[in-house]
N, C-alpha and C positions, 0 to 999 in steps of 0.2 A: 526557556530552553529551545533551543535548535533543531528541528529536525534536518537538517542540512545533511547531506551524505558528508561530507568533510568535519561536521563536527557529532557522525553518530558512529556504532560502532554496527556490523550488522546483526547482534542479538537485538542493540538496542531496535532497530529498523523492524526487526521480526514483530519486537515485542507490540510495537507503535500500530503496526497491521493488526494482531491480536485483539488489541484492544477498540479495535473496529468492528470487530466481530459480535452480534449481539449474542448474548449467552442462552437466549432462547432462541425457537428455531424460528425468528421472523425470514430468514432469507433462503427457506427450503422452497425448492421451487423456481428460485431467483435463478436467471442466468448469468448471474457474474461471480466468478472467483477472484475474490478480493486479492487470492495468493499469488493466482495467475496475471491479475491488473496489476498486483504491483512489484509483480518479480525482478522487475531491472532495476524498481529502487531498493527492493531487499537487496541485492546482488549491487549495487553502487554505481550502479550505470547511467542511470536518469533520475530529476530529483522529482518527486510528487507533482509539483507543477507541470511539470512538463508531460507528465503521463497522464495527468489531471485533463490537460490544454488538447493533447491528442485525440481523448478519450470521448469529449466534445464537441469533436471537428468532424468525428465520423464514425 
């Protein structure tokens, strides 16, 4: 399966962040929002990689 923004729909995109989420609280505390890091690919803007690639750079 594709996570590709052209082949998802964006519950599916929601659902895909979700499921990154762990369901216990290992990332209280943590400064990243997973929701906030990936809102332009929830929203269809940019694909994982490339927010991935950004995220890395600096």
């Amino acid at each position: 399966m594709s996570n590709l923004i052209k082949d998802t729909t964006k519950q599916e995109r929601i659902d895909l962040i979700r499921s990154w989420i762990p369901a216990d609280e290992v990332m209280d505390g943590c400064d990243i929002d997973l929701w906030e890091m990936y809102r332009d690919y929830i929203d269809g803007k940019r694909e994982i990689a490339e927010i991935n690639a950004s995220f890395h750079e600096g």
